[in-house]
BAFI-3210 file (N, C-alpha, C; in Angstrom, 3 decimals, decimal comma, padded with zeros to 6 digits):
// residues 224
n [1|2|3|4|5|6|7|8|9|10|11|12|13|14|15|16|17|18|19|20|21|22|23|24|25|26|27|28|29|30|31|32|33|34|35|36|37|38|39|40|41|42|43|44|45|46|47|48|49|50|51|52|53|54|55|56|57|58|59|60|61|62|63|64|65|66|67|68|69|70|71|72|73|74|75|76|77|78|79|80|81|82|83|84|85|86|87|88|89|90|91|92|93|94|95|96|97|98|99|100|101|102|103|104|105|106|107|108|109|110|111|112|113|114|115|116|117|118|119|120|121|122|123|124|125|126|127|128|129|130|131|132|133|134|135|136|137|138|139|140|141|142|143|144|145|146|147|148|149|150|151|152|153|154|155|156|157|158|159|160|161|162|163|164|165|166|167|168|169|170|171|172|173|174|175|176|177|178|179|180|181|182|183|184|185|186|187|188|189|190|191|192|193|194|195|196|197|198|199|200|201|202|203|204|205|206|207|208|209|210|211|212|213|214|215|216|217|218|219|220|221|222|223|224]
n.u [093,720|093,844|096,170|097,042|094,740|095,422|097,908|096,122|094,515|097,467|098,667|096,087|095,986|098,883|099,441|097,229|095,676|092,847|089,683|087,085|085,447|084,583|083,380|082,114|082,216|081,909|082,643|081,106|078,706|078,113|075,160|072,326|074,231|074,217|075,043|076,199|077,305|080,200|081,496|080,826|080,993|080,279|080,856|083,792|084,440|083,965|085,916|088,232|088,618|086,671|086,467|088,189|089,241|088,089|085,682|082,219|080,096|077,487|078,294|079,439|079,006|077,680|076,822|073,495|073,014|071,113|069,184|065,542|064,372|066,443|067,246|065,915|067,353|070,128|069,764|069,256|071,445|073,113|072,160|072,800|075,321|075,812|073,981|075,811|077,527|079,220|081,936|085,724|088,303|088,728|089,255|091,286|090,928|092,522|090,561|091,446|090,155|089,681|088,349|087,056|086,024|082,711|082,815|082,221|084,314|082,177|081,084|079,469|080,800|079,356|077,762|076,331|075,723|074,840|073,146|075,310|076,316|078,813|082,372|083,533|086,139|086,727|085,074|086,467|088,867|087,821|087,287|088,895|088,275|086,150|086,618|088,425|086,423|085,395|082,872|081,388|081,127|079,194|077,310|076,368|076,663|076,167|077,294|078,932|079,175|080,521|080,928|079,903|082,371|084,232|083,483|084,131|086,747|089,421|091,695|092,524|094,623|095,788|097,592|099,571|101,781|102,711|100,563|098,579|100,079|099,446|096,678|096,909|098,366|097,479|094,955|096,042|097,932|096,385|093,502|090,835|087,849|085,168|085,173|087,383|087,132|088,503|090,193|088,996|090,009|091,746|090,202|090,091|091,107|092,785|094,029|095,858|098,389|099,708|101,759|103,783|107,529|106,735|103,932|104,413|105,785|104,411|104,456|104,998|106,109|107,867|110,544|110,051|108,271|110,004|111,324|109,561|108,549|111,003|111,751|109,450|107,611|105,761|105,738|107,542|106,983|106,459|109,000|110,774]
n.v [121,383|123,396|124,448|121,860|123,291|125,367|124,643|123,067|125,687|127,152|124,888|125,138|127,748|128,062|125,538|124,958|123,123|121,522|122,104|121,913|119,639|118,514|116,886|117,403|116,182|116,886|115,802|116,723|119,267|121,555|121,643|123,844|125,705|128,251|128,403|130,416|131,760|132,485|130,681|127,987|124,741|124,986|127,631|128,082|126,005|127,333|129,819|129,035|127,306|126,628|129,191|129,811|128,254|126,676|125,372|124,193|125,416|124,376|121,687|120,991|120,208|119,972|118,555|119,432|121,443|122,748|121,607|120,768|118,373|116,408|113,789|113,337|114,711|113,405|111,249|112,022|112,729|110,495|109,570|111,614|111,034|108,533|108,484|110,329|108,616|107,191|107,689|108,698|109,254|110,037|112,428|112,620|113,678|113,555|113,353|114,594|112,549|110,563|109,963|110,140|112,182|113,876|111,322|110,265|108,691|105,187|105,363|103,294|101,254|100,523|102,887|105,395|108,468|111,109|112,636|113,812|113,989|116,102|115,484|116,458|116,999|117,067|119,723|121,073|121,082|122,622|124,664|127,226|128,086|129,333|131,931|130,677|129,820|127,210|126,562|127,543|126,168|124,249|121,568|119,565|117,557|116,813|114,407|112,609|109,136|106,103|104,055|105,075|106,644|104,029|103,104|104,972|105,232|105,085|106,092|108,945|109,724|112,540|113,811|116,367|117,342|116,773|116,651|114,631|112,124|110,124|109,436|108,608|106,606|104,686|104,677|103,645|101,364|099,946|098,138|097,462|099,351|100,588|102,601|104,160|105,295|106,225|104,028|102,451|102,455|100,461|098,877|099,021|098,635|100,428|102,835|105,855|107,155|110,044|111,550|113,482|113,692|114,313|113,674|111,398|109,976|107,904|105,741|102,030|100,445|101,554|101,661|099,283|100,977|102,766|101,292|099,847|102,457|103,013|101,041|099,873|099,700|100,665|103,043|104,636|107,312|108,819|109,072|110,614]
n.w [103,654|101,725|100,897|099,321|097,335|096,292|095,589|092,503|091,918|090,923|088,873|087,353|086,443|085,260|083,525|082,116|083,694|083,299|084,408|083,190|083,077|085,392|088,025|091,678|095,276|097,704|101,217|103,481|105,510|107,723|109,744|110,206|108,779|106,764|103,456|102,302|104,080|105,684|107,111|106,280|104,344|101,481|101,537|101,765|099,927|097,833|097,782|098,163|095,900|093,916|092,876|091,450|089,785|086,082|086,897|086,317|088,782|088,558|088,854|091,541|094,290|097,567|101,063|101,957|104,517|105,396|104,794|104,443|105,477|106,789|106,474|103,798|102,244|102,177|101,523|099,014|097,982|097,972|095,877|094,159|093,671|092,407|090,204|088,763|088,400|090,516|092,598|091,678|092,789|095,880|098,177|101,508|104,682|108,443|110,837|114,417|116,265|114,368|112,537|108,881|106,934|108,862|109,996|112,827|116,522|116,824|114,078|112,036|109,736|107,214|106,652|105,349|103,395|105,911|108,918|111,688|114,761|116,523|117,596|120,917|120,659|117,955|117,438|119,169|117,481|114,871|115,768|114,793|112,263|113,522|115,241|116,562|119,493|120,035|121,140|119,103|117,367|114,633|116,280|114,729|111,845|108,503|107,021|104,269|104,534|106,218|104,466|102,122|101,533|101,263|098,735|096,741|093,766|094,484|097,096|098,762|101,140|103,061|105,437|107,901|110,699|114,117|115,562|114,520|114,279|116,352|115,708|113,004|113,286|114,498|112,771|110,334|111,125|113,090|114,507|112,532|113,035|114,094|115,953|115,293|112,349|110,637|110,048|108,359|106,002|105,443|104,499|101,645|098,237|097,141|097,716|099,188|101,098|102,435|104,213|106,414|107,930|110,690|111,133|110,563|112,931|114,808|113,513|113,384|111,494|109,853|108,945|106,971|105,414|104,286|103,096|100,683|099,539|098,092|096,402|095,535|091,854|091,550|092,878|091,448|089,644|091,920|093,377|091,310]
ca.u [093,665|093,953|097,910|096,067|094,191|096,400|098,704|095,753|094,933|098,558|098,294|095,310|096,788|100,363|099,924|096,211|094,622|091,453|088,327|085,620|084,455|085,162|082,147|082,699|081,399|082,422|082,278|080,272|078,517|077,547|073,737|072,177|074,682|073,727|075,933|076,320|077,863|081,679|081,856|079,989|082,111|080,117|081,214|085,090|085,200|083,851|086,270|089,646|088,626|085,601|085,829|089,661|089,300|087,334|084,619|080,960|079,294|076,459|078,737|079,745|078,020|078,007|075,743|073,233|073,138|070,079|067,674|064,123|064,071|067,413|067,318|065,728|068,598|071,250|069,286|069,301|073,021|073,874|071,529|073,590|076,562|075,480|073,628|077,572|078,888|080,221|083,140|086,841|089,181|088,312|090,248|090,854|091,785|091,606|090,345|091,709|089,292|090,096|087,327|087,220|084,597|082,364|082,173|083,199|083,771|081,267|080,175|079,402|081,902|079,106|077,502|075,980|075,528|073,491|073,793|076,028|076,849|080,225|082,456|084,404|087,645|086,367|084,324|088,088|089,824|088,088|087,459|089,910|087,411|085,465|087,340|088,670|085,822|084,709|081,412|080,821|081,320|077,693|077,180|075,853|076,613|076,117|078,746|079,173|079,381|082,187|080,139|079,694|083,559|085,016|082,399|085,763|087,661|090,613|091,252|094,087|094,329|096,887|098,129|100,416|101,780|102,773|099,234|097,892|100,630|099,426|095,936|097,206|099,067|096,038|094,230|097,066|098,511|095,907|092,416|089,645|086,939|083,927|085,874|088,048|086,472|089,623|090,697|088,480|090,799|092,936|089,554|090,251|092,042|093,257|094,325|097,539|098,363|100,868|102,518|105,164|107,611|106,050|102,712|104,487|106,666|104,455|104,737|105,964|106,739|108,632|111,679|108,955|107,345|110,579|112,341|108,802|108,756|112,287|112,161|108,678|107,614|103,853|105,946|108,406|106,694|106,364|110,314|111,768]
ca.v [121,166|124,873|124,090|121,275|123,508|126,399|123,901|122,653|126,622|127,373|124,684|125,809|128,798|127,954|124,593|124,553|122,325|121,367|121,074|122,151|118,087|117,998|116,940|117,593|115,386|117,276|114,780|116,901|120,372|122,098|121,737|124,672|127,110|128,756|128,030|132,001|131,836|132,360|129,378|126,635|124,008|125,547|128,883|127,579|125,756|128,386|130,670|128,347|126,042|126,569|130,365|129,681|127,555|126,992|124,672|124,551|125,326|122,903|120,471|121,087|119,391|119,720|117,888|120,841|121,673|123,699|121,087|121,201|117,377|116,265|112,206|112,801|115,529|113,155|110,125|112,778|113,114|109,796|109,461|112,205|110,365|107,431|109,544|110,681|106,751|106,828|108,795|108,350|110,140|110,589|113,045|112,720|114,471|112,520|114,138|113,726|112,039|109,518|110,485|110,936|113,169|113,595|109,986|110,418|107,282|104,437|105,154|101,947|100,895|100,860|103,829|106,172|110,105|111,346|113,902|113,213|114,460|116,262|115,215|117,678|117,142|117,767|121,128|122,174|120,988|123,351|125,701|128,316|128,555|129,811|132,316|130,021|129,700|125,597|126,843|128,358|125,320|124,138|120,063|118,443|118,123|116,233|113,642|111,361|107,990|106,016|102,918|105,984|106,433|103,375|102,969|105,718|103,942|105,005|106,907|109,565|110,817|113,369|114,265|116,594|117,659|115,928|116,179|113,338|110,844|108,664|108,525|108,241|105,274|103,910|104,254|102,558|099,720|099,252|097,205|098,424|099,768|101,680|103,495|104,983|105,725|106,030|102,823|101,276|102,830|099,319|097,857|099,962|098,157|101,475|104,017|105,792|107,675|110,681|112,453|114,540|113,533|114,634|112,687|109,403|109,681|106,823|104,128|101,112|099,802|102,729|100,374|098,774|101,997|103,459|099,756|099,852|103,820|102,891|099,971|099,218|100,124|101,846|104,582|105,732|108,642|109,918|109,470|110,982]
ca.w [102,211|101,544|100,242|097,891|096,668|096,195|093,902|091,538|090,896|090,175|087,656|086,000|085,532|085,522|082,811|081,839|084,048|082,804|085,561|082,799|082,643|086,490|089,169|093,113|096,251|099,115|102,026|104,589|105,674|109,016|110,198|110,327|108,384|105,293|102,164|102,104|105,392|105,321|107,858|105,602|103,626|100,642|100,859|101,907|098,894|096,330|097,947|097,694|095,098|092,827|092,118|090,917|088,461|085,459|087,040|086,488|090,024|088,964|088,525|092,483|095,329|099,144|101,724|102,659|106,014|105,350|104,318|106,054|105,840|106,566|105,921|102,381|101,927|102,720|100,156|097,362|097,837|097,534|094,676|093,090|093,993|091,429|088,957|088,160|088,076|091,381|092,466|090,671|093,649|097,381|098,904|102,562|105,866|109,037|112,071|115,952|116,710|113,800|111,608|107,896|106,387|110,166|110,905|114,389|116,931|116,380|113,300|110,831|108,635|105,759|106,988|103,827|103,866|107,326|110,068|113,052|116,227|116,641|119,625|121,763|120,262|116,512|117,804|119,000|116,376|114,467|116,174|114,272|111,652|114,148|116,088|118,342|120,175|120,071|121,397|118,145|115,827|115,350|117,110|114,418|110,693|107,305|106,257|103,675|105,242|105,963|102,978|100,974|101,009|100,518|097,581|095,733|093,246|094,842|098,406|098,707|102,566|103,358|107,112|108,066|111,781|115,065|116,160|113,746|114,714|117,179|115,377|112,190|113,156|115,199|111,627|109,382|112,063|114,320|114,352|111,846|114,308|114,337|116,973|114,501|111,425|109,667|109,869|107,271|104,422|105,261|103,711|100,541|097,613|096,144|098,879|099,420|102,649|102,188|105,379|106,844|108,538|112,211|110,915|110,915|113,924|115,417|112,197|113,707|110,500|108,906|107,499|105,572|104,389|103,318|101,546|099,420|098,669|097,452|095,245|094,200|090,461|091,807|093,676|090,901|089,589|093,224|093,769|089,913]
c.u [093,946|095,211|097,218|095,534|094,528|097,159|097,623|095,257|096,286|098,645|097,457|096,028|097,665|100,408|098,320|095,269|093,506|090,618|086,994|085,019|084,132|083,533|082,821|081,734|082,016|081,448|081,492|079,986|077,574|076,023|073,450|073,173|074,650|074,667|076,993|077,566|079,307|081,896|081,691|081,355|081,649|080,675|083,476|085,578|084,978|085,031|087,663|090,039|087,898|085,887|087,389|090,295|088,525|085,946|083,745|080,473|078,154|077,034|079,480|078,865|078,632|076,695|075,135|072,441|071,539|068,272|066,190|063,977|065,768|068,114|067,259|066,669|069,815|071,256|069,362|070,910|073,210|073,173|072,257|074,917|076,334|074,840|075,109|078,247|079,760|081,389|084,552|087,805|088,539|088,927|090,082|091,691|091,633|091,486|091,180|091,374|088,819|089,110|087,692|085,482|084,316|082,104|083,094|082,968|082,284|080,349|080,564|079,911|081,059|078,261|077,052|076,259|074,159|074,058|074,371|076,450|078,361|080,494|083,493|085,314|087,824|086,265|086,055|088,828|089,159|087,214|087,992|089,108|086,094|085,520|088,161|087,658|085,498|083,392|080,126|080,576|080,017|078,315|077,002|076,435|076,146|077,030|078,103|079,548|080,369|081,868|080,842|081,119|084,364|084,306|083,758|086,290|088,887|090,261|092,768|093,433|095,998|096,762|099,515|100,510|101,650|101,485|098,254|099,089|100,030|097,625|096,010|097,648|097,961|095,365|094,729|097,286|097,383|094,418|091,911|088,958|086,205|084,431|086,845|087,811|087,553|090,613|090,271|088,837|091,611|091,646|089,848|091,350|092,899|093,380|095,980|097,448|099,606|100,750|104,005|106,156|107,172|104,615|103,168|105,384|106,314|104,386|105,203|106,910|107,193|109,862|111,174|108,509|108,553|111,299|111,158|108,614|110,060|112,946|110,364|108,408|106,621|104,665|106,927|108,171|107,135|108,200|110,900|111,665]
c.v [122,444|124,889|123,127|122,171|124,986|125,907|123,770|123,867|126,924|126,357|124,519|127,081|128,731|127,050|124,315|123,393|122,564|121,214|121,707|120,907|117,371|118,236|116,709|117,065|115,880|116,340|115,542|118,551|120,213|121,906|123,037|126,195|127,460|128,499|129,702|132,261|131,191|130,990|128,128|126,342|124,918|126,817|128,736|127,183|126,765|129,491|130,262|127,704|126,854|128,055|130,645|129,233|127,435|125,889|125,221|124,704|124,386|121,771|120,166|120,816|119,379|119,823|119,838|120,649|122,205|122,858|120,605|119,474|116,257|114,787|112,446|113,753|114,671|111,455|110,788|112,763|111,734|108,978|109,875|111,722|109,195|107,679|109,454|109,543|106,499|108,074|108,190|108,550|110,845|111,469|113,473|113,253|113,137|113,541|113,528|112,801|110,491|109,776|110,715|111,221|113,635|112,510|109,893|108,842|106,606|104,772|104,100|102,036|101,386|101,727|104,663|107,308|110,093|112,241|113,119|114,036|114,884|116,033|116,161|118,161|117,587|118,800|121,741|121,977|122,350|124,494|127,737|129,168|129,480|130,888|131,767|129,597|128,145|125,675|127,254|127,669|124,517|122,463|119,378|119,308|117,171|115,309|112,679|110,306|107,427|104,750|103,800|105,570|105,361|102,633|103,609|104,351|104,485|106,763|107,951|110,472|111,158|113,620|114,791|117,025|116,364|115,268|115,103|112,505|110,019|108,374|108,513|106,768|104,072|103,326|103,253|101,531|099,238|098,414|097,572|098,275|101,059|103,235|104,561|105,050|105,419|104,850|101,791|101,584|101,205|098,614|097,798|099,596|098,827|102,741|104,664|106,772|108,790|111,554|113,351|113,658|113,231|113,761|111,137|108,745|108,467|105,420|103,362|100,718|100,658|102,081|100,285|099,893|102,645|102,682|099,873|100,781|103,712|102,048|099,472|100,418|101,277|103,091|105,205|106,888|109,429|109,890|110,479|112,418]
c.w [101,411|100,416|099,003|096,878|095,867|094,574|092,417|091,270|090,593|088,583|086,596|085,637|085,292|083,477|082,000|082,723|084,094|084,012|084,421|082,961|084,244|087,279|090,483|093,841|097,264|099,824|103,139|104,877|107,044|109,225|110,730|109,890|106,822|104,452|101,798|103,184|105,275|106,421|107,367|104,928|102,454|100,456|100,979|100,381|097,804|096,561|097,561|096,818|093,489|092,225|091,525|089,926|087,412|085,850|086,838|088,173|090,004|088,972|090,476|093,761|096,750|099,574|102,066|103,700|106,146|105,145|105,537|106,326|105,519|105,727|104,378|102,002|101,472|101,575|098,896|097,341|097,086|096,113|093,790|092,631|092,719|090,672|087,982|088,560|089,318|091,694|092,163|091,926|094,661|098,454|100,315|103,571|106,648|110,612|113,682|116,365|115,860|112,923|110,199|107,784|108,449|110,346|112,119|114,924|116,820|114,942|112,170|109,882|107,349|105,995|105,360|104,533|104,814|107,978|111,083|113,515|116,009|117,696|119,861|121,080|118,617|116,460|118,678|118,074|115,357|114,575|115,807|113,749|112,553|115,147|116,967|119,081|120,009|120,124|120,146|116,877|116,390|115,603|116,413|113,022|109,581|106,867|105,418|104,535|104,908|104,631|102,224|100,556|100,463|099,331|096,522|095,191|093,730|096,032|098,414|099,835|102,835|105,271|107,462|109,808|112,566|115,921|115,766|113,981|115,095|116,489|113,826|112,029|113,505|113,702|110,532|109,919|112,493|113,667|113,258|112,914|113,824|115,377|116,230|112,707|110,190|109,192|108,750|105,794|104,329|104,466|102,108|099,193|096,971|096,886|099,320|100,298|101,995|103,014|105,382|107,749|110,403|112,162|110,988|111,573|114,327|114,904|113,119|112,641|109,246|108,025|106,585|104,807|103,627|102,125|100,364|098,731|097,740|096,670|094,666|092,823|090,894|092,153|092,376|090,299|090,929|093,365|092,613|090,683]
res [x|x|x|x|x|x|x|x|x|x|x|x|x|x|x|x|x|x|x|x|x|x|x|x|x|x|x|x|x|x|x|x|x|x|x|x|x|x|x|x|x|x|x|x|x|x|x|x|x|x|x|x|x|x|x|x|x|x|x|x|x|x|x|x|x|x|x|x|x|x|x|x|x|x|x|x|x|x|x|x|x|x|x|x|x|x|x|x|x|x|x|x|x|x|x|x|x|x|x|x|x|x|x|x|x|x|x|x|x|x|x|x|x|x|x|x|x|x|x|x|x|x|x|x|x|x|x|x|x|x|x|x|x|x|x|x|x|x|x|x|x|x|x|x|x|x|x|x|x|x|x|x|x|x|x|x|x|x|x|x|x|x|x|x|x|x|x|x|x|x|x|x|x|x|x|x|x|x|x|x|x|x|x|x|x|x|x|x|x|x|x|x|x|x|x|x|x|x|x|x|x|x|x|x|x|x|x|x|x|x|x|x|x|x|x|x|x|x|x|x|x|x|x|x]
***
């Protein structure tokens, strides 16, 4: 998201974009790492995002990792979450492992915010952030649930690289399943998917995706 977030400071500074009226729901934070701690989502986003633009920081929210009683941590969230009317724009990755936010395999379609288990392939995926090491990315973390999410009035998941193909496609074509987390965006009446080439090598139904990018009305902004 880094590139995302790169563009929307260029156009605060570039064109004025406004975030003074703007509230933030980051979908998930580490268990057990301080907010301080250059590894946390919290300090990630103040560093790429929040300290770039003109946001309020109270107006900025991520699950905390830190809390001594994690359940009622994770009920205040989604309290806060509906305090502020819901959320408007869900912005999503999707993990290897098919995951948005951390809802790794099996977790419940209407699922809320809670801690969960990381699985292998997450703890290398990111890894980077961590030296490299996998060993080093903590096991458990905070997510928004996969409910929570499709609660958004509208879902916008990005994927770039050959390495999200085949479960990209899994998530778009294939079943909905607990098994893949990411799949329950097809529940989602208001969701738009935007890749790379190399992300949607394994489309079956790429004809189709490019005859409707290329004649319906919804997409013509995105083509001009």
């Amino acid at each position: 998201m880094e590139r995302v977030y790169d563009r929307l400071v260029a156009k605060h500074q570039g064109d004025g974009l406004d975030f003074s009226r703007c509230r933030t729901f980051n979908l998930d934070e580490y268990i057990g790492v301080p907010s301080e701690d250059e590894h946390s989502y919290r300090f990630y986003m103040n560093h790429h995002l929040f300290s770039r633009v003109n946001i309020d920081l109270a107006n900025t929210h991520v699950p905390d990792g830190m809390a001594s009683d994690l359940h009622a941590g994770a009920a205040g969230y989604e309290q806060l979450i509906r305090e502020a009317g819901g959320i408007d724009v869900q912005l999503l990755g999707i993990g290897e492992a098919g995951h948005i936010g951390f809802n790794e395999p099996l977790s419940a379609l209407m699922s809320r915010t809670r801690e969960k288990a990381l699985t292998p392939v997450t703890r290398q995926q990111n890894a980077a952030m961590f030296g490299g090491n996998p060993d080093k990315v903590p096991k458990r973390a905070v997510t928004m649930g996969v409910g929570t999410i499709l609660d958004a009035r509208e879902l916008l998941l990005l994927a770039t690289g050959a390495a999200k193909a085949s479960i990209l496609a899994k998530a778009v074509e294939g079943p909905i399943t607990a098994m893949i987390s990411a799949s329950a965006i097809q529940l989602h009446p208001s969701c738009k998917v935007i890749i790379d080439e190399e992300a949607a090598h394994e489309l079956k139904e790429r004809d189709y995706y490019n005859w409707i990018f290329q004649n319906e009305p919804e997409w013509q902004e995105f083509r001009a």
